[in-house]
C-alpha positions in Angstrom: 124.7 124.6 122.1 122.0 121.8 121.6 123.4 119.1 119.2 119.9 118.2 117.6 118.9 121.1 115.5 115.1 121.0 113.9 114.6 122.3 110.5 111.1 122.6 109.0 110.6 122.5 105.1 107.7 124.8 105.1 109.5 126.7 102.7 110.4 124.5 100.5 107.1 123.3 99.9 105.7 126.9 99.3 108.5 127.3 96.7 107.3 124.2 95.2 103.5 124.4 95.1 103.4 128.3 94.3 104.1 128.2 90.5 102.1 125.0 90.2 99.0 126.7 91.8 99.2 129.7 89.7 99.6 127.9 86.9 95.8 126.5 87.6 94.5 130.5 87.7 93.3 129.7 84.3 89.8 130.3 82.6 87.5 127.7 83.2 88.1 126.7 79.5 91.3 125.8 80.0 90.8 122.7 82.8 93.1 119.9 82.4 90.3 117.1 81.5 90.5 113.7 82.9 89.2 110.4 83.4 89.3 107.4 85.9 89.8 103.9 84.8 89.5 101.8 87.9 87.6 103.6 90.4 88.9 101.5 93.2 90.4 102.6 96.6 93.8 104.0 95.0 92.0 105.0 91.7 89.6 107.3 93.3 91.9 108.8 96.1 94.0 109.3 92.8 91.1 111.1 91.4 90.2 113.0 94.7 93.7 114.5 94.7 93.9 115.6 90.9 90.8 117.8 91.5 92.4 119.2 94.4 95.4 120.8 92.3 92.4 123.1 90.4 91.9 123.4 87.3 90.8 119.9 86.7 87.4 118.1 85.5 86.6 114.9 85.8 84.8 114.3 82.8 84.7 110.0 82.7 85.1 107.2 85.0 85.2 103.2 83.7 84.9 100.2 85.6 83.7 96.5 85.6 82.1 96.9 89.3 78.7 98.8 88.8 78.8 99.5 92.6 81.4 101.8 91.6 80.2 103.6 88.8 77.2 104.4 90.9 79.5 105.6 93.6 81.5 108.0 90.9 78.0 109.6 90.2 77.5 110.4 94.0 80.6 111.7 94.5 81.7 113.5 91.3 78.0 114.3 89.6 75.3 112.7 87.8 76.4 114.1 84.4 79.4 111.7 84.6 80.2 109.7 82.0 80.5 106.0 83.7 81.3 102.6 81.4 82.3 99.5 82.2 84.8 99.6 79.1 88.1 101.4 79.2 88.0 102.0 75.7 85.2 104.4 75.1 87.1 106.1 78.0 89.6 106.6 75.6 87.3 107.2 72.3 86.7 110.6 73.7 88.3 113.8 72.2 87.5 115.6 75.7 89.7 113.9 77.7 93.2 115.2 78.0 94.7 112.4 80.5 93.6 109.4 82.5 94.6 107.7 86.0 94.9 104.4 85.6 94.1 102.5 89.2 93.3 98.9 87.8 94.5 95.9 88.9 98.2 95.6 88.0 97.7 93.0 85.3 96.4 95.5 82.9 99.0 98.6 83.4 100.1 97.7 80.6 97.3 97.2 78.3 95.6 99.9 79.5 98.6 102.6 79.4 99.5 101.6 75.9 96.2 101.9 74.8 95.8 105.3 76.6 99.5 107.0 74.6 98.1 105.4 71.6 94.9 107.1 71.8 96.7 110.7 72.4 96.0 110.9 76.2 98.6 111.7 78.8 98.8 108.9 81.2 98.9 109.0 85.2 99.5 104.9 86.2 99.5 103.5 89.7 102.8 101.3 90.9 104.0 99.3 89.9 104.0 100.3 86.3 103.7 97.1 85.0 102.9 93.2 86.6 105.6 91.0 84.3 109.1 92.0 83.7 108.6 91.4 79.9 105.5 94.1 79.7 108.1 96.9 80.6 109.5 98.1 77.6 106.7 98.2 75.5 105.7 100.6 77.6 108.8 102.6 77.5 108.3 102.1 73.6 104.4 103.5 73.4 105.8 106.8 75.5 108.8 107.3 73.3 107.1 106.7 69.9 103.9 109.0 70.9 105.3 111.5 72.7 102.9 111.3 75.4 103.5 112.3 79.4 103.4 109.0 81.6 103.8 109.3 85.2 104.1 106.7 87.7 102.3 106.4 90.6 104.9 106.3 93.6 104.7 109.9 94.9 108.0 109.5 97.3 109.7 111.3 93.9 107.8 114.0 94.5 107.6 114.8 98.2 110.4 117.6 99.8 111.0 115.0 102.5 112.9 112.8 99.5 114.2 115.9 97.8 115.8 117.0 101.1 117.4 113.1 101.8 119.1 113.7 98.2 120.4 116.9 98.8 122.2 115.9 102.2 123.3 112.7 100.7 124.5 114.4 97.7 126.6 117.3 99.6 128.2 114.2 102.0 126.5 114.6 104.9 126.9 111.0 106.0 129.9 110.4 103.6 130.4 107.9 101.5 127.3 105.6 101.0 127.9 102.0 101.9 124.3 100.4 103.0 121.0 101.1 102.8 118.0 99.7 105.1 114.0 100.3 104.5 110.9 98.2 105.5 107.3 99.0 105.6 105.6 96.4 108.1 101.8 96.4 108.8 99.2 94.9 111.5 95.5 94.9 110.4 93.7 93.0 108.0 92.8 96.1 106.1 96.6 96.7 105.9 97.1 93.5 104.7 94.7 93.9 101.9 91.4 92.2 103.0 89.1 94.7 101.9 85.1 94.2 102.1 83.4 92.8 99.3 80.1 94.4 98.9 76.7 92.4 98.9 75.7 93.1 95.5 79.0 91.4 93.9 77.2 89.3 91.5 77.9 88.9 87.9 74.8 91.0 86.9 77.1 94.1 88.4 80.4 92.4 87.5 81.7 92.4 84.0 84.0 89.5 85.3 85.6 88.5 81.8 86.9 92.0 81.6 88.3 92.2 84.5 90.1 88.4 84.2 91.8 90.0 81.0 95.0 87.7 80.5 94.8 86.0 83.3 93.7 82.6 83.8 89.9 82.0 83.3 88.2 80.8 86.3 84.5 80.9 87.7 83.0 84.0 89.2 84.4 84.5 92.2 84.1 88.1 93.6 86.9 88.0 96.7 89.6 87.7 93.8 88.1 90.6 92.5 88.0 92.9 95.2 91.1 91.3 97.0 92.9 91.3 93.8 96.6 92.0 95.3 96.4 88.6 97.4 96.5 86.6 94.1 99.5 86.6 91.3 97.3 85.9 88.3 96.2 89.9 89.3 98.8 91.6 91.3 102.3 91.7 92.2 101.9 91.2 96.3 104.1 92.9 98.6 106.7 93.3 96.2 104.8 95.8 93.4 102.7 97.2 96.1 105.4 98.3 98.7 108.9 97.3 97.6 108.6 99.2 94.4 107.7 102.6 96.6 111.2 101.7 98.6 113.1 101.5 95.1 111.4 104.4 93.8 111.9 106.5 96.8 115.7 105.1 96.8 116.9 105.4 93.0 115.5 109.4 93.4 117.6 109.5 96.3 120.9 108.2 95.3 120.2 108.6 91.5 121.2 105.1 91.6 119.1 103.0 88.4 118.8 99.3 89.8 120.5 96.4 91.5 123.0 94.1 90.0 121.7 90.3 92.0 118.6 90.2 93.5 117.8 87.8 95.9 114.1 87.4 98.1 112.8 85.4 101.0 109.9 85.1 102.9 106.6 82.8 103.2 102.7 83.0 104.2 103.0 83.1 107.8 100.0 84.5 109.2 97.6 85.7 106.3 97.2 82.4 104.5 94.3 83.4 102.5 96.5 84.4 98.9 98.9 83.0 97.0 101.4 85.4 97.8 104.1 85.9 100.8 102.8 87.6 103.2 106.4 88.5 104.7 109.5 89.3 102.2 112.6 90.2 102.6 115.1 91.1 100.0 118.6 91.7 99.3 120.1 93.4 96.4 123.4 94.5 95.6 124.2 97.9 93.2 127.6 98.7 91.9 129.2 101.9 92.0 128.4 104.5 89.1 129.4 108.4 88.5 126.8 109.2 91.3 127.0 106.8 94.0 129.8 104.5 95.3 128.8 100.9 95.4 126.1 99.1 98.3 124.0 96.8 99.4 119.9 97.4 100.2 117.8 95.6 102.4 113.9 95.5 102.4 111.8 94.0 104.8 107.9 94.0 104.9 105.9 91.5 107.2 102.5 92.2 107.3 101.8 90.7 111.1 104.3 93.3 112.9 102.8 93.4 116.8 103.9 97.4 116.5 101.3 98.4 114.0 102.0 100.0 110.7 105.6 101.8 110.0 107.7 102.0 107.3 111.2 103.7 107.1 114.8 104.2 105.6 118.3 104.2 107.0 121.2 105.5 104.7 124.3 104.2 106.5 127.2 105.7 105.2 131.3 106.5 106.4 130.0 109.1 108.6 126.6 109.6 109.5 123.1 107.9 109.3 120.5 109.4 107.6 116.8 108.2 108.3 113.7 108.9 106.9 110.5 108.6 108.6 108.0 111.6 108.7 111.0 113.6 108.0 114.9 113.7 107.8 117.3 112.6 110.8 121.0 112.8 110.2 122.9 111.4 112.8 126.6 111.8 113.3 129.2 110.9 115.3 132.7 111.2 114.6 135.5 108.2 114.2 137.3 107.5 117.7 140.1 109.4 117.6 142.5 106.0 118.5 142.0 102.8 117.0 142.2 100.3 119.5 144.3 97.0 120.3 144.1 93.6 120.8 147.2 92.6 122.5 146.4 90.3 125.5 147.5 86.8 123.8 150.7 88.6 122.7 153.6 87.8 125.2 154.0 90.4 127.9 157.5 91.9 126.0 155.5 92.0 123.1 152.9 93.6 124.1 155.3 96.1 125.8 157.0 97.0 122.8 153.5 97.4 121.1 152.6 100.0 123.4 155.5 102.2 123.2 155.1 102.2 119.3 151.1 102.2 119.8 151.4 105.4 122.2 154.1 107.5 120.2 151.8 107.4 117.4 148.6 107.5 119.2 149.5 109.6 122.6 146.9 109.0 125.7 144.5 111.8 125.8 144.1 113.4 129.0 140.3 113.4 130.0 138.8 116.8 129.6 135.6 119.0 128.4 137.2 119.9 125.1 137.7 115.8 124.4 134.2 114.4 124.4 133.0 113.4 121.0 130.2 115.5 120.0 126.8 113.3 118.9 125.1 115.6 116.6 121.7 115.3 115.1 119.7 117.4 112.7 116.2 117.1 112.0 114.4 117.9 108.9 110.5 118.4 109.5 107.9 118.9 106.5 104.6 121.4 107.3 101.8 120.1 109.1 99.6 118.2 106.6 101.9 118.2 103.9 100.8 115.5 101.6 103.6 114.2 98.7 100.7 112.4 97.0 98.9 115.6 96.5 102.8 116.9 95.2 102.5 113.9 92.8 99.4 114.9 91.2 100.3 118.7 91.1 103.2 117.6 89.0 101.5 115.8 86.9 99.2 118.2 85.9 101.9 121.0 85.6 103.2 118.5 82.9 100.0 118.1 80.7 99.9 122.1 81.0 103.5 122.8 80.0 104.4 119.6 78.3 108.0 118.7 80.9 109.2 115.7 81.3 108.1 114.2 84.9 110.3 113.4 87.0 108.8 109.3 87.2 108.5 108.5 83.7 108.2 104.9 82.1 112.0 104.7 82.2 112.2 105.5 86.2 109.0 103.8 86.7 110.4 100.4 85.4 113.5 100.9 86.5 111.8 100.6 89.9 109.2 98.6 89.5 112.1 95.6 87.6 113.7 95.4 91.0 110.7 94.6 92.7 109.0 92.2 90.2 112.9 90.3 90.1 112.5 89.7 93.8 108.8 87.9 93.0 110.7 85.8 90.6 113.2 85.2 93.0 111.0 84.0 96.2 109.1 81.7 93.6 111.7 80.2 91.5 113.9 80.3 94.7 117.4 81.7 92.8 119.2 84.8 92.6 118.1 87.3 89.7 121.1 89.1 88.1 119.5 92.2 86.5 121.3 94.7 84.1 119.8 97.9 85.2 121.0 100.0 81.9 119.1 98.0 79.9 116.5 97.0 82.3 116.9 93.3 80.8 117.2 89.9 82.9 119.9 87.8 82.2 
């Protein structure tokens, strides 16, 4: 009998999408509709995949490059309402929800003002860019009632869902470490994107897109390479870091670290402000559904093997991986211990043996007594996508009004983690983080 064994989660992703998608065989008067603020690379793919689900209409799109209000015309119609201000995004009664893909120093402007003005709120990770805008947001959600879902789509993908089921019924036993990294080698990777010709301030409403941050001269590469700079983004930490949490606190149902401590430097892309390798280590305690462990993240964004990213779950016995889909690996405990006799004296070590082998007799080599190495494989469909999963669930919600499974709570309880370990690499201490009340002490 083979001892790697293949499972594919077709079905469990047709059990999934099949009572989303007939929820969207509605009348055309009942489309969920929605609107784009921050039509950038993730904002529009954001966009792109909410229209896939059905039953959507895009009815506005706002943002302070006119490049890409022009570009929203081309691709989504010329009846489009385009603006370069959020607000009268928000000012109108046909819009049901918004996707929030802006720059991460105005999540959480833009998401209070969104709950506050009675629209459902799809945000990109990380939720917020400062520790001390996360519970405000938690606050606006609570006090209007509103749906806010958080853009890391690992909490939605089968892949995930399967990982927490194994772990959960103790397929590698008791959890005691986990490993993940997402390393990159391109320029495009590493977040130097093209700036287009026509970046001038004619096209650029460049005070609006400064918002809090520092004011400074026109300068269009901070613009459209806004996650190389801190007064905009959060670097590697709220862009990549904060998928790992997510896709880990779904998994274990563990809420946050205890200490969180970060390394790394600018080593080869020296054109930001912020690391361009990190590395983290956190420590979580035990809780009613996980035992204690340590994590360890690692992205370097100069990796000579190209782009990867990847979990291990490392627990008593088993490893559980996660790459394009679930590995668990097993093999069982030798069935001896061992010894380590040779500097005892020889009568020593003779009267060590006799006790060693009456409680440990030798085996005698045979077919039956080789350790089995067994290894199942969990595979998801052929062009199964978990960020189209992400925006079918958030949709579903809007219709039906249930909770999402990443709200503002989830969402910072990730995205805390990862902003801690900014903190840490730049004030160069350990954080210690209380993850039930998501404060820093």
């Amino acid at each position: 009998m083979s001892t790697t064994r293949r499972h594919f989660l077709s079905a469990a992703a047709a059990g999934l999408a099949a009572p989303l998608l007939a929820q969207t065989q509605r009348s055309p008067n009942d489309n969920i509709q929605i609107a784009l603020i921050g039509a950038g690379g993730m904002g529009s793919e954001d966009a792109r995949s909410s229209l896939k689900v059905g039953g959507v209409k895009l009815v506005a799109v706002s943002d302070i490059y006119q490049g890409r209000l022009t570009r929203a015309k081309e691709l989504w119609g010329g009846d489009l309402f385009t603006t370069r201000d959020y607000r009268e995004v928000l000012a109108r009664p046909d819009t049901d929800a918004v996707l929030i893909g802006t720059p991460d120093h105005w999540h959480r402007q833009v998401s209070i003002d969104a709950m506050n003005a009675g629209k459902d709120v799809y945000c990109e990770k990380p939720m917020v860019q400062q520790v001390d805008d996360g519970k405000p947001v938690i606050e606006a959600a609570q006090k209007t009632g509103r749906i806010i879902q958080i853009g890391s789509q690992r909490v939605s993908s089968i892949v995930y869902q399967k990982a927490r089921e194994l772990i959960q019924a103790g397929a590698i036993g008791e959890l005691n470490m986990v490993e993940a990294w997402w390393d990159r080698n391109s320029a495009i990777g590493a977040w130097d994107y093209s700036i287009p010709p026509d970046a001038t301030p004619e096209n650029i409403d460049w005070d609006r897109f400064l918002g809090r941050a520092p004011k400074v001269p026109f300068e269009p590469v901070r613009l459209f390479r806004w996650r190389n700079y801190r007064d905009y983004g959060t670097g590697v930490a709220g862009d990549l870091f904060v998928h790992l949490f997510s896709g880990m606190h779904f998994i274990t149902g563990a809420i946050g670290p205890q200490r969180v401590y970060a390394t790394g430097g600018l080593r080869y892309w020296k054109d930001r402000d912020v690391p361009d390798v990190l590395l983290g280590l956190y420590d979580y305690a035990a809780s009613d559904k996980h035992p204690a462990f340590n994590l360890a993240l690692r992205v370097n964004f100069k990796d000579g093997a190209g782009e990867s990213s990847g979990f291990r779950f490392v627990g008593s016995e088993g490893i559980l991986t996660i790459g394009n889909g679930v590995t668990v690996t097993k093999t069982p405990l030798e069935a001896e211990p061992g010894y380590t006799i040779g500097t005892f004296a020889k009568a020593t070590q003779e009267q060590f043996l006799k006790e060693y082998r009456e409680k440990y007799p030798e085996p005698k080599p045979s077919a039956d007594a080789i350790r089995p190495e067994v290894e199942d494989k969990y595979l998801p469909p052929s062009g199964y996508s978990d960020h189209l999963e992400h925006h079918r669930n958030f949709i579903n919600a809007v219709r039906t009004r249930k909770p999402v499974v990443e709200d503002a709570v989830f969402g910072f309880r990730a995205a805390g983690p990862a902003l801690l370990s900014n903190v840490s690499y730049f004030e160069k201490r350990v954080c210690v983080w209380d993850p039930q009340t998501m404060t820093l002490s």
